[in-house]
C-alpha positions in Angstrom: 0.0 0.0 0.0 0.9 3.6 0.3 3.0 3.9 3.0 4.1 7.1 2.4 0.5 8.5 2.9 0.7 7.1 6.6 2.2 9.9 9.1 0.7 13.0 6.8 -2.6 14.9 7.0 -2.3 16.4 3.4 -0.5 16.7 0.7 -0.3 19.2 -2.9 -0.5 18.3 -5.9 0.9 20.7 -8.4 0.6 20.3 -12.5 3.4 21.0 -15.4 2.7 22.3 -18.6 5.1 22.3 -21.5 5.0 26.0 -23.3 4.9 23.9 -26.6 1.2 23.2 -24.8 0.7 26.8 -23.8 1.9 28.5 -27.2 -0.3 26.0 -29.6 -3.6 25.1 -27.5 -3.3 21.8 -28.1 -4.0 19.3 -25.3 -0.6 17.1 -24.3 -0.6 14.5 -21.9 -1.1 15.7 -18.3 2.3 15.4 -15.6 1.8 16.4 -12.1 4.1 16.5 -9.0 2.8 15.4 -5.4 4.4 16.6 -2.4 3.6 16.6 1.4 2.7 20.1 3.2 6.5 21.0 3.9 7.3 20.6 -0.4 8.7 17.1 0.1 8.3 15.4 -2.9 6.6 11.9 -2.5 5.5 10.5 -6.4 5.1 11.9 -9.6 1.9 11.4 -11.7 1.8 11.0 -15.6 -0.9 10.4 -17.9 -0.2 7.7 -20.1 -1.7 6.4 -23.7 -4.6 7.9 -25.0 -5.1 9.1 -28.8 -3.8 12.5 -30.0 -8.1 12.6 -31.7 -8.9 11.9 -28.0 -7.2 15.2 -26.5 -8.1 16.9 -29.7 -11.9 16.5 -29.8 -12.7 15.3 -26.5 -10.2 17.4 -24.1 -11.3 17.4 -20.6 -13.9 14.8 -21.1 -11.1 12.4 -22.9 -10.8 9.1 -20.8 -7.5 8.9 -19.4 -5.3 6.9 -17.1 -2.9 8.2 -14.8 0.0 6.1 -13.1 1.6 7.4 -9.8 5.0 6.2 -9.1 7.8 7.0 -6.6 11.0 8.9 -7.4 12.5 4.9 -7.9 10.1 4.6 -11.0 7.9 2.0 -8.8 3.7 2.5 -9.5 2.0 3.0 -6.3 -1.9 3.9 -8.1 -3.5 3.6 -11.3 -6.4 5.8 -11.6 -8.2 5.4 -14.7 -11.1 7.3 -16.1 -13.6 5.6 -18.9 -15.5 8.1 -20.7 -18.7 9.6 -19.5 -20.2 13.0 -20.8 -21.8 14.2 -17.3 -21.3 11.1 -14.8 -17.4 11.8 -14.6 -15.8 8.7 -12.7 -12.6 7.1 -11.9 -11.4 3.9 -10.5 -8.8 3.5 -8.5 -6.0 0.4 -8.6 -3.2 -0.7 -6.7 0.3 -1.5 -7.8 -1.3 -5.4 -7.6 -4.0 -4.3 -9.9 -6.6 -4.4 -7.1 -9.6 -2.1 -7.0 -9.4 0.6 -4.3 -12.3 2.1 -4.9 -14.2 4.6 -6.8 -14.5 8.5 -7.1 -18.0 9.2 -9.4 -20.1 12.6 -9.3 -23.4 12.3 -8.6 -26.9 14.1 -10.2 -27.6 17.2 -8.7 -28.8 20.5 -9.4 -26.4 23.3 -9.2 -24.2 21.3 -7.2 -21.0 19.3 -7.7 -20.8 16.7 -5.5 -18.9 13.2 -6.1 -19.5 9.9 -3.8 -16.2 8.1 -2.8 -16.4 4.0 -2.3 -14.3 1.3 -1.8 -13.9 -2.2 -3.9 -17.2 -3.4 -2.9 -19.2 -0.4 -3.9 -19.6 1.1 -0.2 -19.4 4.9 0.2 -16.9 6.0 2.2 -17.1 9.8 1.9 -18.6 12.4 -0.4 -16.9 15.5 -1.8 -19.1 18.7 -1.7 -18.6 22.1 -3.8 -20.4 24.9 -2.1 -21.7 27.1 -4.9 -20.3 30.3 -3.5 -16.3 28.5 -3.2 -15.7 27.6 -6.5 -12.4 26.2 -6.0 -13.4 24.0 -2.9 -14.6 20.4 -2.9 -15.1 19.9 0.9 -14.9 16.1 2.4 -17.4 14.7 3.9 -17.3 11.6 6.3 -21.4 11.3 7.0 -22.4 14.7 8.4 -19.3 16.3 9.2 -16.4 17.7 7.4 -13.1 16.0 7.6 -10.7 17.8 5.3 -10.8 19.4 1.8 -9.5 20.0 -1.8 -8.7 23.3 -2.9 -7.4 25.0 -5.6 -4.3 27.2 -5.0 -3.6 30.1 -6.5 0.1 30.4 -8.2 0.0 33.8 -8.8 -1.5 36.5 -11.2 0.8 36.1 -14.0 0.9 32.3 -13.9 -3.0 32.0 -14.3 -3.3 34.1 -16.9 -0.5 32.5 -19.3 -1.4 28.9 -18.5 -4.1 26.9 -17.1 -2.0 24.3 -14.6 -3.6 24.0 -11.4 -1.8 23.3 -7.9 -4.1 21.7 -5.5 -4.2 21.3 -1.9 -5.3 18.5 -0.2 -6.1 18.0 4.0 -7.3 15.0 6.1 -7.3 13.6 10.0 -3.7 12.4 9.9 -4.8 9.4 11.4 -7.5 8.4 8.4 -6.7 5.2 6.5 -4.3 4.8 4.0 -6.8 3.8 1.9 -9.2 6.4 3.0 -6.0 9.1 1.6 -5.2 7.4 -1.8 -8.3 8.0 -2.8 -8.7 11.5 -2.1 -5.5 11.6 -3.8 -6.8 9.9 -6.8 -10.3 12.1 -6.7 -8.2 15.4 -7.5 -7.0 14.1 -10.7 -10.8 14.1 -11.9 -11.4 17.2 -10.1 -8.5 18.4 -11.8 -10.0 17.4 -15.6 -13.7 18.0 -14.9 -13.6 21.6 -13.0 -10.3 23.3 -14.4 -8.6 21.0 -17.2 -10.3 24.1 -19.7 -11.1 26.6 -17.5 -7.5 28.8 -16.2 -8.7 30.0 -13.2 -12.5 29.9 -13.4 -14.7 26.5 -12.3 -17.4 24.2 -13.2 -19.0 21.7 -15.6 
């Protein structure tokens, strides 16, 4: 499992775009960097396969999959998306292949809220966007909030000349391991669905 997620109570996840990406438009395949809260880097994240028609046409809606791996080159998570035009989804594998669970949104009006399960298809936690806090997805274990995703801001000049996101993640440091990969792999599809097209502005 994870073990690096054990003794931490959030983590950010930061994106890189190539200017090749910037200058032309055209959709390349995501990278991101995760670190814990004091900029210690713990895995990288790449999205792998997918066809050039795919990013072309399809761009944030494209199915994807996205390996994390430690600095050794070693996978630690597969998160891999199927397409879906409004019931955005991801599951979420070990380095054994084995179903962690699942991050899907669910239907509501004016609201963006996702359900979290495990392998067997029992929720764990939600995510909730409040309308007014566009860059927040707050977690929610049954009626209580117990940590969150934002969106961090990189700076004035940065949004305006590209749209890579850097993400901030918290939890009870004492959550399951299990409990954090997911939320780990939930802002990947945050990431796609909210911001992917968007710069600094939110929702779909």
């Amino acid at each position: 499992m994870v073990g690096e997620l054990e003794n931490i109570d959030g983590f950010v996840v930061r994106q890189h775009k190539e200017w090749s990406e910037i200058i032309t438009g055209f959709e390349a395949r995501n990278h991101y960097s995760v670190m814990d809260t004091s900029g210690r880097e713990l895995f990288k994240a790449a999205e792998k396969g997918g066809s050039v028609l795919a990013r072309w046409f399809l761009k944030a809606l494209r199915p994807f999959e996205i390996h994390l791996f430690r600095l050794d080159n070693s996978t630690v998570l597969r998160i891999v998306r199927p397409f879906r035009f409004y019931f955005h989804e991801v599951n979420i594998f070990d380095s054994e292949g084995r179903l962690l669970g699942n991050v899907k949104r669910k239907f509501t009006f004016m609201r963006r809220v996702y359900t979290v399960t495990d392998g067997t298809g029992t929720e764990l936690f939600e995510l909730f966007g409040p309308i007014l806090h566009p860059w927040t997805f707050e977690i929610r274990c049954g009626d209580s909030k117990c940590g969150a995703i934002v969106k961090k801001w990189s700076g004035l000049m940065k949004e305006v000349f590209t749209d890579a996101d850097n993400f901030g993640v918290n939890f009870p440091e004492n959550w399951d391991i299990k409990l954090k990969a997911l939320s780990l792999g939930a802002v990947f599809l945050i990431d796609f669905v909210h911001f992917e097209n968007t710069g600094s502005n939110s929702d779909a």
